[in-house]
C-alpha positions as CSV (number, residue, x, y, z in Angstrom):
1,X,33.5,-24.4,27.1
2,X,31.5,-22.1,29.1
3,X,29.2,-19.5,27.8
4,X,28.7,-18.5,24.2
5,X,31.2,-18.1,21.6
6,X,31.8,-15.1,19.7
7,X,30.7,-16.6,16.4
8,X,27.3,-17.9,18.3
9,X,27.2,-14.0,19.5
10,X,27.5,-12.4,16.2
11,X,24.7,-14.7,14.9
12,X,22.5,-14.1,17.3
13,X,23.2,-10.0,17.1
14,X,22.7,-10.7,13.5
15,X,19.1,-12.4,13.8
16,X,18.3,-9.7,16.1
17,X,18.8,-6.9,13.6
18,X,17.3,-8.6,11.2
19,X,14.0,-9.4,12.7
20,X,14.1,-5.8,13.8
21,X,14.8,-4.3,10.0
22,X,11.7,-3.7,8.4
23,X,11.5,-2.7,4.5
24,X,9.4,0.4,4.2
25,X,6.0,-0.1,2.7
26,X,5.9,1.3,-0.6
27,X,2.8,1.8,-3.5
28,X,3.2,2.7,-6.8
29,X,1.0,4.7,-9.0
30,X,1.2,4.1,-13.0
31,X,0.2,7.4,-15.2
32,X,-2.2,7.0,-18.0
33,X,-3.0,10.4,-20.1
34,X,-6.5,10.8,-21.6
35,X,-5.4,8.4,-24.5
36,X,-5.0,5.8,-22.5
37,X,-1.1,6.5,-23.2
38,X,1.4,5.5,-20.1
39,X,3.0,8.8,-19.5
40,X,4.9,8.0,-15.8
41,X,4.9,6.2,-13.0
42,X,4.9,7.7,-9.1
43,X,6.7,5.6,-6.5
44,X,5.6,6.4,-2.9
45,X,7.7,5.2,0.5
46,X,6.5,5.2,3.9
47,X,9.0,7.3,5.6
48,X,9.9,7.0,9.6
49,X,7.4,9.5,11.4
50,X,7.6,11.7,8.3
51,X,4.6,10.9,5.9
52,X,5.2,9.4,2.4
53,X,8.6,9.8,-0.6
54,X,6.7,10.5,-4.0
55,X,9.5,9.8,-6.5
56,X,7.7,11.1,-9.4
57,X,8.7,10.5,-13.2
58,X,7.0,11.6,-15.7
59,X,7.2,12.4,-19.8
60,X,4.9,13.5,-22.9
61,X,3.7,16.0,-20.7
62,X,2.8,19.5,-22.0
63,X,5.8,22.1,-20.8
64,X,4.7,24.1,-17.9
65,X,3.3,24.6,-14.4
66,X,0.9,21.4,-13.8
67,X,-1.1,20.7,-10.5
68,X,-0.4,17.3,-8.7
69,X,-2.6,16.2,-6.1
70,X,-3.5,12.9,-4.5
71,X,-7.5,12.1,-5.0
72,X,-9.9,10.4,-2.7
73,X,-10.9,7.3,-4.8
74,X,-8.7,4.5,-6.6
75,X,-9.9,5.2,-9.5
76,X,-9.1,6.7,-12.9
77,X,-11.7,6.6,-15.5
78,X,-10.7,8.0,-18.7
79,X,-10.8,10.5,-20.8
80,X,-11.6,13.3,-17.9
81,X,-10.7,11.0,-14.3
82,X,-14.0,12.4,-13.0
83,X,-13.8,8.9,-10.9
84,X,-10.7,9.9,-9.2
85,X,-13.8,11.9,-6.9
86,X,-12.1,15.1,-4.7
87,X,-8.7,16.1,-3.4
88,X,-7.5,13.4,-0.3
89,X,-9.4,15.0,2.7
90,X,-9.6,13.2,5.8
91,X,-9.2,16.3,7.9
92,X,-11.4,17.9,6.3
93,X,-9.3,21.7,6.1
94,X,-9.1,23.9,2.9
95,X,-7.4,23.3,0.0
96,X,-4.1,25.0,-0.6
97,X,-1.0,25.5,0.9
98,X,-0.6,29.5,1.1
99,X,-4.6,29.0,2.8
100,X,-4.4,29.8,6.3
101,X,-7.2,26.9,7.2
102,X,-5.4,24.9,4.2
103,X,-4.1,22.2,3.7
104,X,-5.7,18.7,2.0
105,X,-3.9,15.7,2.9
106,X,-3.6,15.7,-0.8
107,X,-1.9,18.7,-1.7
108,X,1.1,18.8,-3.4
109,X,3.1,21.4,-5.1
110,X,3.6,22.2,-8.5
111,X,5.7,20.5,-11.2
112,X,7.5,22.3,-13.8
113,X,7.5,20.4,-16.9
114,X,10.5,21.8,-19.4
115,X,10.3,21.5,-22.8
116,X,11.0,18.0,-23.8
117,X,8.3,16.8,-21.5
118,X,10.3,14.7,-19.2
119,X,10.3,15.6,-15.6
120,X,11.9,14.0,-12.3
121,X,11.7,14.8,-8.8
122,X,10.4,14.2,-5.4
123,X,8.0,15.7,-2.6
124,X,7.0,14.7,0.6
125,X,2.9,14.2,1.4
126,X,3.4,14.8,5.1
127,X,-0.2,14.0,5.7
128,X,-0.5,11.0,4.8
129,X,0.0,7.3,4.9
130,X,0.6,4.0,3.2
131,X,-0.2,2.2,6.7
132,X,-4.2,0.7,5.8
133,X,-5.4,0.8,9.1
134,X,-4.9,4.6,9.9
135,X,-7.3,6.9,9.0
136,X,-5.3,9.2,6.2
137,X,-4.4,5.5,4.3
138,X,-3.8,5.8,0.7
139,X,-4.1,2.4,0.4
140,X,-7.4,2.0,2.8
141,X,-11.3,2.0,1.6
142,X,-11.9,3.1,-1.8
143,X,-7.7,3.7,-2.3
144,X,-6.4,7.0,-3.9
145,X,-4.9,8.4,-7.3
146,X,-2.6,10.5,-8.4
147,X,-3.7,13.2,-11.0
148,X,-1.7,15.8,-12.4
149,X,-4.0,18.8,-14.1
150,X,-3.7,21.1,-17.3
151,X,-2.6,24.1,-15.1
152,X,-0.9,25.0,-12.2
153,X,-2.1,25.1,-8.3
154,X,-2.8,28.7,-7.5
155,X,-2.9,27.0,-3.4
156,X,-5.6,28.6,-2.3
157,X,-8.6,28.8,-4.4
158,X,-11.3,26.2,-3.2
159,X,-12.0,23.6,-3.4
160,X,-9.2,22.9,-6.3
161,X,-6.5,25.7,-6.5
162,X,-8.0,26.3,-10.2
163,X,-5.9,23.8,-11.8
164,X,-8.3,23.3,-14.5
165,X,-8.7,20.0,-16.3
166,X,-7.3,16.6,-15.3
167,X,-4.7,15.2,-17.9
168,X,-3.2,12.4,-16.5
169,X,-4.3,9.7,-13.8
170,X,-2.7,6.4,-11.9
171,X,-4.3,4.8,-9.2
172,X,-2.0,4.1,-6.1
173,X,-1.4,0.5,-5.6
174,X,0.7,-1.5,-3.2
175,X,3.9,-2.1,-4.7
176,X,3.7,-5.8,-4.9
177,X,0.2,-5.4,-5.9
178,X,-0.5,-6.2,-9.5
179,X,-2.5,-4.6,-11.7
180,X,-5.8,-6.5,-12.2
181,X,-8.6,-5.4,-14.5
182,X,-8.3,-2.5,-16.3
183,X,-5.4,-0.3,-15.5
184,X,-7.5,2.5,-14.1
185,X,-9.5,0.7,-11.8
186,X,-8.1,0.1,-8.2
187,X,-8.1,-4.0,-7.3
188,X,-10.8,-5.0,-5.1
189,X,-8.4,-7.1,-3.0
190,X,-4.6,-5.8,-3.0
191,X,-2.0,-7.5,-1.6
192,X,-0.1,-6.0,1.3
193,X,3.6,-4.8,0.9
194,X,6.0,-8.0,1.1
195,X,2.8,-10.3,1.1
C-alpha cells in the first residue's frame, strides 16, 4: 500500500482542526444588590478581534433607565460598591459616549428595565479584554466589576455620566473560576479559562 489512506487523512485533518479550535475565553460576573440579594448574572466572551459579548440577565431591578459600566477593581463591597474604585480606564479618555474625547474602556450603554424587573440583552465592550496579559484585561491586576446605577448614563458628564448611586455589583471572574471568600471580593489567585 503506498501512501496514506483516506481514513488515516481524515484523522489527521481532524486532529489538525482540532488543535487549531480554541474555545473563547469567557468570565462571568454574579450581581449582588445592596441586600446582599443575587439579582443577575453577566456572562462575558472574548470575541475574534472584536472586544468582549456581555450577555447580561438581570431581575428585581427597579423599572427604568440604569447605568452599566465595567469598574476598575474586582471588588464589590456592599451596601454602596465604593470598592468597585472608578470607571475601567486604561486609556485614560473621558467618560461618555456622545463625548467627543470620550470613551472609558468601561462604558456601556443604558439598560431599560420594564416593569417586572427582568431584563435580557447583550452589548459589546469593544475596548476591552479578557486576555490577562494585555493591558485593557478585565481579568489582570486588581480585576474589574460590573455595576449597574440608580439612574441612567447621560454619556457625557464626567467623570460618571451622573448615574447616581450604585445598586447592584459582581465582580468579573474567569468562568471556571470559583468563587472563593466572600462573594464580592475578587480571588487572589483565579484560575485561567479551561485551566
Amino acid at each position: 500500500m503506498n501512501g496514506i489512506t483516506p481514513l488515516a487523512t481524515a484523522a489527521l485533518v481532524a486532529l489538525a482542526a482540532g488543535l487549531n479550535a480554541q474555545e473563547p475565553l469567557t468570565a462571568r460576573a454574579e450581581l449582588l444588590d445592596r441586600d446582599g440579594a443575587h439579582v443577575g448574572t453577566v456572562e462575558l466572551t472574548q470575541t475574534p478581534g472584536h472586544g468582549v459579548l456581555l450577555h447580561i440577565d438581570v431581575w428585581g431591578i427597579e423599572p427604568g433607565g440604569r447605568a452599566i459600566h465595567i469598574h476598575e477593581t474586582g471588588r464589590c463591597d456592599p451596601p454602596d460598591f465604593m470598592s468597585s474604585g472608578g470607571h475601567f480606564n486604561p486609556g485614560d479618555a473621558a467618560h461618555g459616549v456622545m463625548h467627543r474625547d470620550g470613551m472609558h474602556a468601561g462604558d456601556l450603554l443604558n439598560l431599560h428595565i420594564p416593569d417586572d424587573g427582568r431584563l435580557v440583552s447583550e452589548q459589546l465592550a469593544r475596548k476591552v479584554t479578557l486576555h490577562e496579559s494585555e493591558p485593557a484585561s478585565l481579568l489582570g491586576g486588581d480585576g474589574t466589576a460590573i455595576v449597574i446605577h440608580v439612574s441612567p448614563d447621560d454619556y457625557v458628564s464626567q467623570p460618571t455620566g451622573d448615574a447616581g448611586d450604585r445598586i447592584a455589583c459582581g465582580v468579573i471572574r474567569p468562568a471556571s473560576a470559583a468563587p472563593a471568600g466572600r462573594p464580592y471580593e475578587r480571588s487572589s489567585s483565579p484560575r485561567q479559562p479551561g485551566a
